[in-house]
N, C-alpha and C positions, 0 to 999 in steps of 0.2 A: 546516919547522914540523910539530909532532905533531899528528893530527886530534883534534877534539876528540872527548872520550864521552861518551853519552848519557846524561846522570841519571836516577835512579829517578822523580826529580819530574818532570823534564817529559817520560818517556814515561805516566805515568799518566793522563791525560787523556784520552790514547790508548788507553789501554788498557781503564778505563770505558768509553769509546765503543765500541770493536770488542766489546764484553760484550756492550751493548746494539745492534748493528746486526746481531748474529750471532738476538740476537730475527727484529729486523723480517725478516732478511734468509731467516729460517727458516719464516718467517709466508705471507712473499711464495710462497717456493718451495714449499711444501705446497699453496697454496691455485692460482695457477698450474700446477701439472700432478699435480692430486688425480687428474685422469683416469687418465694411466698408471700411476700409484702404486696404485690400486685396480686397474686391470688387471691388476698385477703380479703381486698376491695374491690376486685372482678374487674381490674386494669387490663386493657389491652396493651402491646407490646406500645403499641405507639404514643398510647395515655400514658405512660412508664418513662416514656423518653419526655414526656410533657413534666412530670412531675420533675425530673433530673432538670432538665434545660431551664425549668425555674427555679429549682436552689441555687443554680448559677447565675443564673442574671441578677437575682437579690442579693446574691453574697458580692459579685462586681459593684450594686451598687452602694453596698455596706463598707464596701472598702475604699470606693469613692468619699464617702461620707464619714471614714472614721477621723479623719484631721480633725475635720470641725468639732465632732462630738467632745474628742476629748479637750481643745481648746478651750471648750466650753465646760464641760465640766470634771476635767483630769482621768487619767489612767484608772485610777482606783474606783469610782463609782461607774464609770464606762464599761470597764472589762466586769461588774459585779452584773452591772443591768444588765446586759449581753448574755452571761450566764443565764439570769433568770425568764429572760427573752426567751431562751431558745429551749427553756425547761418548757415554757409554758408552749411553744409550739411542740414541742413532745408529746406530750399528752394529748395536746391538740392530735397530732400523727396517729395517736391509739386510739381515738375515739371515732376515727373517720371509719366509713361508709362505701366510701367511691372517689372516683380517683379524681375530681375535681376535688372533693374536700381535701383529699393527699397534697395533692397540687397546691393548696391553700398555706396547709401548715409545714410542708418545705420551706415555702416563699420566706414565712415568716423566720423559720432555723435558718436559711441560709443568712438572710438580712443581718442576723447575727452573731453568726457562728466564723461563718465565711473571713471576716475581717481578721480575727482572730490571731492568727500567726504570724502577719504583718504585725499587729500590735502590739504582742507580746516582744516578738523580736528588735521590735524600736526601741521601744520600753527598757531591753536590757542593753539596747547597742548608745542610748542618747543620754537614757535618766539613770545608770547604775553605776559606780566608782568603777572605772578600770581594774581592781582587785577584785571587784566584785562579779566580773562578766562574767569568766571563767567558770563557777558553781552554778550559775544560775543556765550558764549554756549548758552542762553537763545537765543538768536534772532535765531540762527541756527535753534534750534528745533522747534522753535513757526514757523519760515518758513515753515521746512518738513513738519509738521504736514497741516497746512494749503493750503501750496500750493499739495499736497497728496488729498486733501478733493476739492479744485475748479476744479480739473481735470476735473471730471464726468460735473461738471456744464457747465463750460466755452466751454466741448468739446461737450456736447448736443445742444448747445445753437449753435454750429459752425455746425456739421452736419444738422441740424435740418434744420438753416435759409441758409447754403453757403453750403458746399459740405465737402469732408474728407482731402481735398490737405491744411484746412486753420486748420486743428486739426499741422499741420509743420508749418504752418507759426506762429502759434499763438505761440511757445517757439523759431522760429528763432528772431523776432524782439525785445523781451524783452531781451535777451541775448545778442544783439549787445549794450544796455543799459545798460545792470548790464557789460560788461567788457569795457564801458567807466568807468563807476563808480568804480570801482576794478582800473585802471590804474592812477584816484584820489586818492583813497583812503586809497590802501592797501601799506603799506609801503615799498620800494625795502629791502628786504630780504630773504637769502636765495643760493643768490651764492653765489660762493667760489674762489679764485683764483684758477689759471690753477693746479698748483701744489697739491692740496689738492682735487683734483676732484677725485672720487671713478671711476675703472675701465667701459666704459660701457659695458662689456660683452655680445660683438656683436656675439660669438660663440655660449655662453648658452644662449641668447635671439633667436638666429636664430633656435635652436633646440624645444625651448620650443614650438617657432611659431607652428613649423611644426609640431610637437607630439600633440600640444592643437586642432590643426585645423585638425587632422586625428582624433579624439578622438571625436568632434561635428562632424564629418560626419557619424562617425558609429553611434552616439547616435543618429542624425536624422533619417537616415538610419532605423536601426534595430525600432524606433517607424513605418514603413510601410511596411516590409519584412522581413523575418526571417534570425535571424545573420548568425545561423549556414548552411545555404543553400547557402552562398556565403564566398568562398575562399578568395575574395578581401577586406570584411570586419572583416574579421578574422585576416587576415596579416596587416591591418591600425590597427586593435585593439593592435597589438604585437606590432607594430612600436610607436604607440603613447605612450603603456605605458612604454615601453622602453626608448623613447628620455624624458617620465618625470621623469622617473627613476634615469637617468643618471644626469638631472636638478639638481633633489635633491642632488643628492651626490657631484656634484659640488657645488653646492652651500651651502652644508652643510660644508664643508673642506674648501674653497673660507676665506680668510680670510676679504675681504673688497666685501660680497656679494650682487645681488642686494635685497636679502631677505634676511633677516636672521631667514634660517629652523628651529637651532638651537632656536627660541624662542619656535617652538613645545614640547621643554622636560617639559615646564612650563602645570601641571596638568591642573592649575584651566582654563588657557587661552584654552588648546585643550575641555574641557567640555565647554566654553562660545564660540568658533568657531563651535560647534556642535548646540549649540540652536541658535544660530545666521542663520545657514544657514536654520535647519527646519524653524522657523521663513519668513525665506523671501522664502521659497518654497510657504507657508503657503497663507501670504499674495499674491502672483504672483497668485494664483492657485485662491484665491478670487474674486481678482480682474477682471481674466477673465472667470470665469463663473456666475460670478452676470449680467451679461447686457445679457450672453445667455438663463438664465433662466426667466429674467425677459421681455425682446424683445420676443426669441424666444418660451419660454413655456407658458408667461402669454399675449402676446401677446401687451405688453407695447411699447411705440412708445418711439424715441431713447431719448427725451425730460424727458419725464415722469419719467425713469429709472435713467437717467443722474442726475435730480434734487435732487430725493429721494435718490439715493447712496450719492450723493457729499454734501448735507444740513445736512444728518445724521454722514457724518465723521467728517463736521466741529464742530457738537456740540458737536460729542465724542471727539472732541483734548480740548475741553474745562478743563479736568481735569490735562490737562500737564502742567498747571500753580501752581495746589496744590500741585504733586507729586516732581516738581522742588523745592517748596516753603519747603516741609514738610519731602525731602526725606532723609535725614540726622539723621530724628530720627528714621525710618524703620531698624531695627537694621540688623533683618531677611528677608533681600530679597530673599533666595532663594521662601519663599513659596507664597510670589508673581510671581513668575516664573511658581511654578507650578500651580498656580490659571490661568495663563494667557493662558498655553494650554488647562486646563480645559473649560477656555472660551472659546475657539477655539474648543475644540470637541462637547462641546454645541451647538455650533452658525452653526458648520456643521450638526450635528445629526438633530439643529432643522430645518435649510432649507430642507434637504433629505426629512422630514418630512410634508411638506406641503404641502395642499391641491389643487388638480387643479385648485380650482377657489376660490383660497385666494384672499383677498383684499390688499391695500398698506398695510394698519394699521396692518396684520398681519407678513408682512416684516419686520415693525422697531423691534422688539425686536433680531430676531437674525443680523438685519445688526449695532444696538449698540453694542452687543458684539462682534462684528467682529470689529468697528473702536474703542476698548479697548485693541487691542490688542498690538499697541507701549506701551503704557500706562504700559500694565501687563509684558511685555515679552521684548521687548527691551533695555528700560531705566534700571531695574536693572540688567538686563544681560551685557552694557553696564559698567554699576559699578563696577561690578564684576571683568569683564572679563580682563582688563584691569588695575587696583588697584597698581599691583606689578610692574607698568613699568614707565619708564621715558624715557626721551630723546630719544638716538637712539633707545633702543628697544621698545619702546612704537610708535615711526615710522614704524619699519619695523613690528609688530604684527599688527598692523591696515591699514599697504598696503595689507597685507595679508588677514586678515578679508574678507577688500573689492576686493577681489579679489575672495574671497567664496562666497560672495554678488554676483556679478557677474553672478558668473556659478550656482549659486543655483537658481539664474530668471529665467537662459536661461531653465532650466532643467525643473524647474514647466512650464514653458509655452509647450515647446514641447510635456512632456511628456502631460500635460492637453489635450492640442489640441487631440493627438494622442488617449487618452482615449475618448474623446468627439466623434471622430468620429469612431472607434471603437462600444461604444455602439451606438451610434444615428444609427450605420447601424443593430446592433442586433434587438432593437424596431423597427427600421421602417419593417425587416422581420416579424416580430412575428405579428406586427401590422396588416401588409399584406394580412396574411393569414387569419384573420378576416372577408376581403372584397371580401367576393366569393357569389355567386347566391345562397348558400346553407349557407348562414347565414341569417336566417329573417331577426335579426335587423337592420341588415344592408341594407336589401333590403328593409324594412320599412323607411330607412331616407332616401334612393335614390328616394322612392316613393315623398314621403312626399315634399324633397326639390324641386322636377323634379315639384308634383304641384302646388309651390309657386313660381316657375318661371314662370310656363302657366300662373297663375294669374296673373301676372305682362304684361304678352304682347309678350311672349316669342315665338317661333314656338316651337312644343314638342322635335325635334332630339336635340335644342339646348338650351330649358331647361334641359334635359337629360344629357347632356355637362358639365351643368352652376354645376349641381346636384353632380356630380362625382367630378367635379374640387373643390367645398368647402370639399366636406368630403375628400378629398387627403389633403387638405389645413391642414386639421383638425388634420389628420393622423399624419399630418409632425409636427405641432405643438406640439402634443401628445408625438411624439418620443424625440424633444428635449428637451420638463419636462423632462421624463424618464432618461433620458443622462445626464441633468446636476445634478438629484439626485445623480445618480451613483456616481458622479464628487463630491460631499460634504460629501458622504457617504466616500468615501476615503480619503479625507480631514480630515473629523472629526477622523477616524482612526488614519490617522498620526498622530495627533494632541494628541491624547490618549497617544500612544504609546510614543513621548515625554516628555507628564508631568510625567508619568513612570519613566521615565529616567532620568529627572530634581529630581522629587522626589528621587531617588534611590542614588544619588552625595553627595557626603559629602563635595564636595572643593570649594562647591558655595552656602555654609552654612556661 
């Protein structure tokens, strides 16, 4: 018997999905080990949030611009270029130097990459047979999920044995493959004749640029310097929220807009736009304080941390099979919604809570409830949010969405960072002052170490050296437990403060 061959049709599903999981999966891996990747290029904390804050503003205005593209030239060569777009800023990403070049070839991934999930998701919600939605949403998800969970792995496994320039290469090459795959598979659909093409509104996209990109410099900004002490960030705060002021109201009036604002009057959708973007603050914020608490507090090596985060999310995506298979008869999702933040202030109150010299095994119970957390929180909020819409407006609410998606990353990342080093400099003072000649104990482990170095072989001035530089070592370590508590304890807060609010809704009853 001759084996059978794969159709175009049913690897496209497929192929949509690995578009879209080469996102998450890119999302995960940047925010995951921002640390080395800045080390790489001798970034400072603040150049790091420059770099983040402009994948975001390119990828808001890729998704402003994705209508037209495919208008113009359909789904299938759109989502192909886009692939090879953002291969080719990969490599760009590895090749860099400094962190203006970093800042360079994000710009360019985001511009492309960013759009992505909106697109795919229209793609199966406008252009795919109603029998056919259904596979094509499963593969999507069972991708996210999965490719969200190898991150940690594949990228401990890259720093550990090669260096941080092959954490780019390892999403530029697979991508040059899935937009071969996309340009078999996925069917030309999607432009339009000349005539029928929607305005590209090169005026309110030129405004929003410049409004969105005054608006991320004061939000970087004002996380290292005080807003009100500077006149120039005062005047970009007025300028930006003015040109998205005026956005709005253009595009609200705009009869063939490239959003349609006018989907905001919809109650249930502005309440599901709200826990959508806590939500992915939630996650962003997780994501990169898990490898500094566990590197930098517990002293875990990048291997170690990489395995145990990324083994335990893939077993947590294991219940996105029953929730797919069973979620039709859930009648009441909202209080799955509010259970899923409940997990989330859990999962932060319980890491705040942990012992300096916890072991793995005390890790996994709050790192599963943190990888439950699509599971609780996004998938019926997803249902929800979204229920009352079809065609074009079911388009433009989820270029929107993902366009909150977006700027809700770029926000948990800066403002994290911002908080992380913030306290990390309050502990390491407080710490400080601990290590003075007129603290015994202290001058008891300087003793202590100083004679465990003479034993070894050491001359005494540099034992004495070897003695001070561990317990600084010690210090610094100490500070960044301290820091990243801080960092979960605010977490878990928000996280309260949301199911609050979930709980409190009656439109997503």
């Amino acid at each position: 018997m001759k084996p059978q061959r794969i159709s175009a049709s049913s690897a496209m599903p497929w192929a949509i999905g690995l578009v879209v999981a080469l996102d998450y999966f890119d999302a995960a891996l940047f925010a995951f080990f921002a640390t080395y990747i800045s080390a790489g290029v001798n970034a400072s904390p603040e150049e790091l949030v420059w770099a983040s804050s402009a994948y975001a503003l390119f990828a808001v205005l890729g998704i402003l611009q994705q209508h037209a593209w495919v208008e113009r030239i359909g789904y299938r060569r759109y989502l192909a270029i886009c692939m090879f777009m953002f291969a080719l800023g990969g490599f760009g990403a590895a090749l860099c130097d400094n962190s203006a070049q970093l800042t360079l070839a994000r710009s360019l991934q985001g511009y492309f990459i960013g759009p992505m999930l909106g697109a795919c998701r229209i793609l199966i919600q406008n252009n795919l047979p109603a029998s056919g939605r259904p596979k094509a949403l499963k593969s999507l998800m069972t991708l996210v999920v999965f490719g969200g969970g190898l991150a940690p792995i594949l990228g401990a496994w890259l720093v550990a044995g090669f260096e941080w320039r092959w954490l780019f290469v390892c999403t530029a090459i697979p991508a040059v493959g899935v937009g071969l795959l996309v340009l078999w598979s996925v069917p030309d659909v999607g432009d339009v004749p000349f005539q029928q093409r929607t305005e590209p509104h090169h005026v309110a996209f030129l405004v929003f640029a410049l409004a969105q990109a005054a608006l991320q410099v004061v939000l970087t900004r004002t996380h290292f310097e005080l807003f009100s002490g500077s006149p120039a960030m005062v005047g970009m705060a007025i300028a930006g929220l003015a040109g998205l002021g005026w956005f709005a109201v253009q595009q609200w009036t705009h009869p063939a807009p490239i959003i349609r604002m006018r989907t905001l009057q919809n109650k249930t959708f502005q309440v599901g736009l709200a826990l959508y973007v806590v939500y992915y603050y939630l996650s962003t914020a997780f994501s990169y304080l898990l490898p500094r608490l566990m590197e930098g507090g517990y002293g875990y090596t990048v291997s170690e941390a990489g395995y145990l985060t990324g083994t335990i999310a893939l077993v947590t995506g294991l219940p996105l099979f029953v929730y797919l298979r069973y979620a039709s008869r859930l009648t009441r999702k909202k209080w799955l919604i509010v259970a899923g933040f409940g997990v989330a202030a859990v999962a932060g109150f319980w890491m705040a809570h942990l012992s300096p010299e916890a072991s793995e095994v005390a890790l996994v119970g709050p790192l599963v409830l943190r990888g439950l957390l699509m599971l609780f929180i996004v998938l019926p909020v997803a249902n929800l949010t979204f229920r009352q819409f079809a065609g074009e407006e079911f388009a433009h609410g989820y270029r929107l969405k993902n366009l909150m998606r977006q700027l809700a990353m770029s926000f948990a990342t800066s403002s994290v960072i911002a908080l992380q080093q913030h306290r990390l400099a309050v502990h390491e003072v407080r710490l400080s002052e601990t290590t003075t000649p007129a603290n015994a104990n202290f001058m008891q482990a300087v003793d202590a170490l100083t004679r465990g170095f003479e034993a070894s072989g050491h001359a005494v001035s540099q034992a004495h050296a070897m003695a001070l530089g561990t317990l600084q070592r010690l210090l610094e370590q100490q500070a960044t437990f301290m820091a990243s508590m801080d960092g979960f304890t605010a977490i878990a807060a928000i996280a309260l403060a949301a199911g609050l609010f979930a709980a409190w809704q009656r439109r997503i009853d």
